[in-house]
C-alpha positions in Angstrom: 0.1 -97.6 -115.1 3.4 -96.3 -113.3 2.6 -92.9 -114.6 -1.2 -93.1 -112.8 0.5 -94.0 -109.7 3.0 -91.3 -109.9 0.1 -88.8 -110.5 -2.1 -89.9 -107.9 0.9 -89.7 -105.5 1.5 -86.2 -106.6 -2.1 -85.2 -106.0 -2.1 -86.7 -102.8 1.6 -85.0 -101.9 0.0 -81.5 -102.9 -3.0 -82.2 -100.9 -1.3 -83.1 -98.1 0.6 -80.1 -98.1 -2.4 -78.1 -98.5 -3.7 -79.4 -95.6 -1.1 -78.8 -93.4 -1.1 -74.9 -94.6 -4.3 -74.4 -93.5 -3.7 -76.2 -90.3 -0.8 -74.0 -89.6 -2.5 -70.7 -90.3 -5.7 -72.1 -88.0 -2.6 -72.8 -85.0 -1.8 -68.5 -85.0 -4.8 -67.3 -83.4 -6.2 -64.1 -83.4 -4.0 -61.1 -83.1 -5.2 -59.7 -79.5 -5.1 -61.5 -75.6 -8.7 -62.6 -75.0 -7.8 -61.7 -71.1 -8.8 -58.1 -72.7 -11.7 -57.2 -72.6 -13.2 -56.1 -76.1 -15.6 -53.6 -77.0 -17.3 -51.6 -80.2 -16.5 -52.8 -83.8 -12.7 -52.6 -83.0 -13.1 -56.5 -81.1 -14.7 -58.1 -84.2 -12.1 -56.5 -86.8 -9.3 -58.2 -84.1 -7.8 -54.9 -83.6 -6.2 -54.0 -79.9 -8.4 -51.6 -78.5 -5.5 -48.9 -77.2 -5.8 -47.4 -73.9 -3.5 -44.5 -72.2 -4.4 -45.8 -68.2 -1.7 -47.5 -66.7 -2.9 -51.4 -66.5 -5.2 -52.1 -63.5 -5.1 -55.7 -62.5 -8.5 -57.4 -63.6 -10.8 -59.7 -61.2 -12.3 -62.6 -64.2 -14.8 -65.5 -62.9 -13.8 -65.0 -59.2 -9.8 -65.0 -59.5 -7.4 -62.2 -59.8 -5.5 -62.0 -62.6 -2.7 -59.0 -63.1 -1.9 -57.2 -66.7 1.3 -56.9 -67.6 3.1 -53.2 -68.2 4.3 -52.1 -71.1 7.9 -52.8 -71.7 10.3 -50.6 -69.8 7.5 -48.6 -68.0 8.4 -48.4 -64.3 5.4 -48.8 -62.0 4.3 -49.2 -58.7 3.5 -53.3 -57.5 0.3 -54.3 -58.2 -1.9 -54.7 -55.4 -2.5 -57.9 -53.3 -5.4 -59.6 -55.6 -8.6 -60.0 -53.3 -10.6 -63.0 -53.9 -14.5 -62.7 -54.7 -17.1 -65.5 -55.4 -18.5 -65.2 -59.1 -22.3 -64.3 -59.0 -23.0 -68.6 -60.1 -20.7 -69.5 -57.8 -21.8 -66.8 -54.9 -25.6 -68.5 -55.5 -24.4 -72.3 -55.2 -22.7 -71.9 -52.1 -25.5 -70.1 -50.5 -27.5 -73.0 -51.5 -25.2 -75.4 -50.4 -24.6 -73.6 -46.6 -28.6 -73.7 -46.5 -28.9 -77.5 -47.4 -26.1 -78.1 -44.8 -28.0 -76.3 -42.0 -30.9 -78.2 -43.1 -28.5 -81.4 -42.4 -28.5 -82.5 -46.3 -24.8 -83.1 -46.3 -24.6 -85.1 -49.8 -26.4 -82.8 -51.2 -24.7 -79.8 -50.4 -21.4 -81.6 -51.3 -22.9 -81.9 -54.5 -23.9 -78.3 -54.8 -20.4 -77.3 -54.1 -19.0 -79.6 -56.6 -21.0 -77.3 -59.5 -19.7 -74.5 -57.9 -15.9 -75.6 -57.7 -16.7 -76.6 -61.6 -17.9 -72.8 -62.4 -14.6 -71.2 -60.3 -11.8 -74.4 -59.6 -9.3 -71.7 -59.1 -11.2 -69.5 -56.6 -9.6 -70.2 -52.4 -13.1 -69.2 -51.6 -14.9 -72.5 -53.1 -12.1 -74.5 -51.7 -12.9 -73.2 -48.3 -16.2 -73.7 -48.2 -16.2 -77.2 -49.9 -13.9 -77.7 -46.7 -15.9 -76.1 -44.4 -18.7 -78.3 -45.4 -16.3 -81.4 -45.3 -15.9 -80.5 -41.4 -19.4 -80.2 -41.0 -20.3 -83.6 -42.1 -17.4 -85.2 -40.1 -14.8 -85.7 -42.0 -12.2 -83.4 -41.1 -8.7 -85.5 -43.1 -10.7 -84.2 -46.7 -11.8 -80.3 -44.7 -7.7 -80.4 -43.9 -6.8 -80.9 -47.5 -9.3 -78.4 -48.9 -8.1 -75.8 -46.4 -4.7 -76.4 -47.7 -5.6 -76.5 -51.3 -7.2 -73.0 -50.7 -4.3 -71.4 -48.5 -2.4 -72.6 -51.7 -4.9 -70.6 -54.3 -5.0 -67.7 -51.7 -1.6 -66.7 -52.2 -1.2 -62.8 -52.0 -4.5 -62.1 -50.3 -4.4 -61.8 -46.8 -7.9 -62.1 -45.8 -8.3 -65.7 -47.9 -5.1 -67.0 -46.1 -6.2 -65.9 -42.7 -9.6 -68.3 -43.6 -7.7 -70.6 -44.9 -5.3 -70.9 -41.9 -8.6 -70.3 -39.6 -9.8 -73.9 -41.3 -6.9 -75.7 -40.7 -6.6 -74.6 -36.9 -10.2 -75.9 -37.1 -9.6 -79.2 -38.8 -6.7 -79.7 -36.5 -8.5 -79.2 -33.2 -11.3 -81.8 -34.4 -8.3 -84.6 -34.9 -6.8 -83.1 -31.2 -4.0 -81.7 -32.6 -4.1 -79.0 -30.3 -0.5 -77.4 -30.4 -0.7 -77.4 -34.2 -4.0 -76.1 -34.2 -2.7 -72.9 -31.8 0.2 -72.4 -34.0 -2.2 -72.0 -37.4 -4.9 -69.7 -34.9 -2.1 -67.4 -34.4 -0.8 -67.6 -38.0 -5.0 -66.8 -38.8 -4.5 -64.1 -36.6 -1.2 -62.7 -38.1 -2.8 -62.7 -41.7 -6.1 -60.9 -40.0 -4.6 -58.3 -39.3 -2.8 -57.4 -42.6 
């Protein structure tokens, strides 16, 4: 009887330990950065497609996102990222500014929501989700929102100078006027960048 439990323990060690060498090998991942894009044959044998251009920084779902260079390559700073709406994103919030003009205020809140789902990372969403938020009165959540998307923005100019341009906004409607001139001009200083 001591020997069955001694054998079933064994079997149960070895299994055990089986198990957690497959789990290990399924923790490595595949050998090349899915920011990449892959192409041809090459992406399904998980080889790294090689390419002699110098990295370009790459614009995924609506945010920018910059490639590393190689080690000890000296290059020139990337550019500023600019900010673009994602083609599902770019469609919601077209929705959403025409159910706003048609007063639907709930519902375009709504439609923005799917949109900030699609691209949560994107200063463009934020601002229009804010936008929207002044429009239907409530200008404490539009003031947040504008924040939340200077904060996203950083390194494009043109997103910051909205952003800023909603805060002077949100700031005026709670007559905070001195604040609200301060963030025009900083709006304006971003413009013209």
């Amino acid at each position: 009887m001591a020997l069955e439990r001694f054998g079933l323990a064994r079997t149960f060690g070895v299994a055990l330990c089986a198990a957690a060498a497959v789990s290990a090998c399924a923790l490595v991942g595949p050998p090349y950065s899915p920011s990449q894009p892959q192409s041809g044959s090459s992406a399904r044998r998980g080889s790294i497609p090689q390419s002699s251009a110098a990295p370009q920084p790459a614009v995924e779902g609506g945010t920018a996102t910059a490639v590393a260079p190689p080690a000890g390559a000296v290059s020139a700073p990337p550019p500023a990222p600019h900010y673009q709406l994602g083609p599902a994103a770019q469609a919601l919030v077209a929705s959403a500014h025409a159910q706003q003009q048609s007063g639907n205020f709930g519902l375009a809140a709504e439609t923005l929501d799917r949109a900030l789902s699609i691209e949560p990372r994107n200063p463009l969403v934020w601002l229009a989700l804010g936008r929207e938020s002044l429009a239907a009165g409530n200008s404490a959540q539009a003031y947040g929102m504008a924040r939340k998307a200077l904060y996203l923005a950083s390194g494009d100019p043109s997103a910051q100078a909205s952003a800023w341009g909603l805060i002077a906004a949100t700031l005026r409607a709670e007559g905070h006027n001195q604040a609200a001139l301060a963030a025009e001009q900083k709006a304006a200083q971003l413009s013209v960048q």
